[in-house]
N, C-alpha and C positions, 0 to 999 in steps of 0.2 A: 311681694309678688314675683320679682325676677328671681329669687331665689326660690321659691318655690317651680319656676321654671327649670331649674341647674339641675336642682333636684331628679334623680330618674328614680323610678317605680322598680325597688327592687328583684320583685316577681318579673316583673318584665326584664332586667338585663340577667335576671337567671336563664330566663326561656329563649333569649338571645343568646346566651354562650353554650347551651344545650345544642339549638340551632347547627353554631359554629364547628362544634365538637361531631354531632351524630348524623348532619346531612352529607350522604355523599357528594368528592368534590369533582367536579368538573376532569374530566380525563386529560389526559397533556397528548394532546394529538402532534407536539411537535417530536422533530427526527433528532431533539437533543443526545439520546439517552446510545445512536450509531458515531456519535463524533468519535471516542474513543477506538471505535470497530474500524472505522472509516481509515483513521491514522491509519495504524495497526497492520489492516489489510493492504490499502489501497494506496495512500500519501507515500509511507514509507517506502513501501518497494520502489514504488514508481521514480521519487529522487534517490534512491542507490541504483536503481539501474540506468537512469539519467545520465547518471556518471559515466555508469561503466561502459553505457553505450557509447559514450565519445570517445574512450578509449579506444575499444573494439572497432569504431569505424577508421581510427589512425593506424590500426594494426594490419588489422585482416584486409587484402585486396581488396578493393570494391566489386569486384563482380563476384566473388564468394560472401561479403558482406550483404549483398543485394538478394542471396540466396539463402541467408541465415537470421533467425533470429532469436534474442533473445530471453528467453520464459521466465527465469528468476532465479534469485540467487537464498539457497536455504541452509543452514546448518557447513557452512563451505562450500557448495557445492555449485558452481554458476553449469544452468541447465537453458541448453542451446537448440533450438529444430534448426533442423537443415531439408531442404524441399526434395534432396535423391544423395542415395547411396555415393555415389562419385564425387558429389560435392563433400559431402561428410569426410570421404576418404581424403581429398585435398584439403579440409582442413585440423582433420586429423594430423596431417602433415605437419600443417603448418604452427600447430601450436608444439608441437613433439621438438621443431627444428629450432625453439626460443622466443616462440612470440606469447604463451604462456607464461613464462618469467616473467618476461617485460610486463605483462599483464597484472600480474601480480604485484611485483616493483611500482607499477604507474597508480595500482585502486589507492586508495586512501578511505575507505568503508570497509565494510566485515572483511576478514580475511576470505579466499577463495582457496583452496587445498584440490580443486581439480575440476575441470568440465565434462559435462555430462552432455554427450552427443546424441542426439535421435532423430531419426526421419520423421517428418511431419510433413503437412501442407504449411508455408510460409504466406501467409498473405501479404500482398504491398501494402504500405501503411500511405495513406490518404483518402 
């Protein structure tokens, strides 16, 4: 009798692995599938410019640091807003007169081969 319990009805674990096979499953409603994107996009920049942003703020005077900031670093190119024309112009200066080397000398992440200046609105970060 207990083996006839063990026993399962083979029609039946047919129409079970039928089941298994042709019911649609359940959708994955989780954000696994952005981890990849997320790195990618948003981790990685953020700790390379991490960095370089504490470089940058040992470099650049602070009231033109207060005035600048910086957007990301692509293909070489570290890309900077500055909030008016004047301030750009002083730090156009200022990297021209060796604080771009230094800069370069101090990253220890992708190489930088030039900055890319533009007027922008700068928001205070807090």
């Amino acid at each position: 009798m207990i083996r006839a319990m063990a026993m399962k009805d083979p029609y039946q674990s047919h129409l079970d692995g039928l089941r298994e096979r042709r019911n649609r499953k359940d959708p994955d409603l989780s954000l696994g599938f952005m981890v990849g994107q997320f790195k990618r996009e948003v981790q990685k920049p953020y700790e390379q410019l991490g960095d370089l942003a504490a470089i940058w703020g040992e470099l650049v005077p602070e009231e033109l640091a207060a005035h600048s900031r910086l957007v990301g670093l692509t293909r070489g190119v570290l890309r900077v807003s500055v909030d008016s024309s004047g301030r750009l112009y002083e730090l156009d200066r200022l990297l021209r007169s060796g604080v771009f080397d230094e800069l370069v000398s101090r990253h220890r992440g992708k190489a930088i081969r030039r900055v890319d200046l533009k007027v922008a609105s700068v928001k205070p970060e807090g």
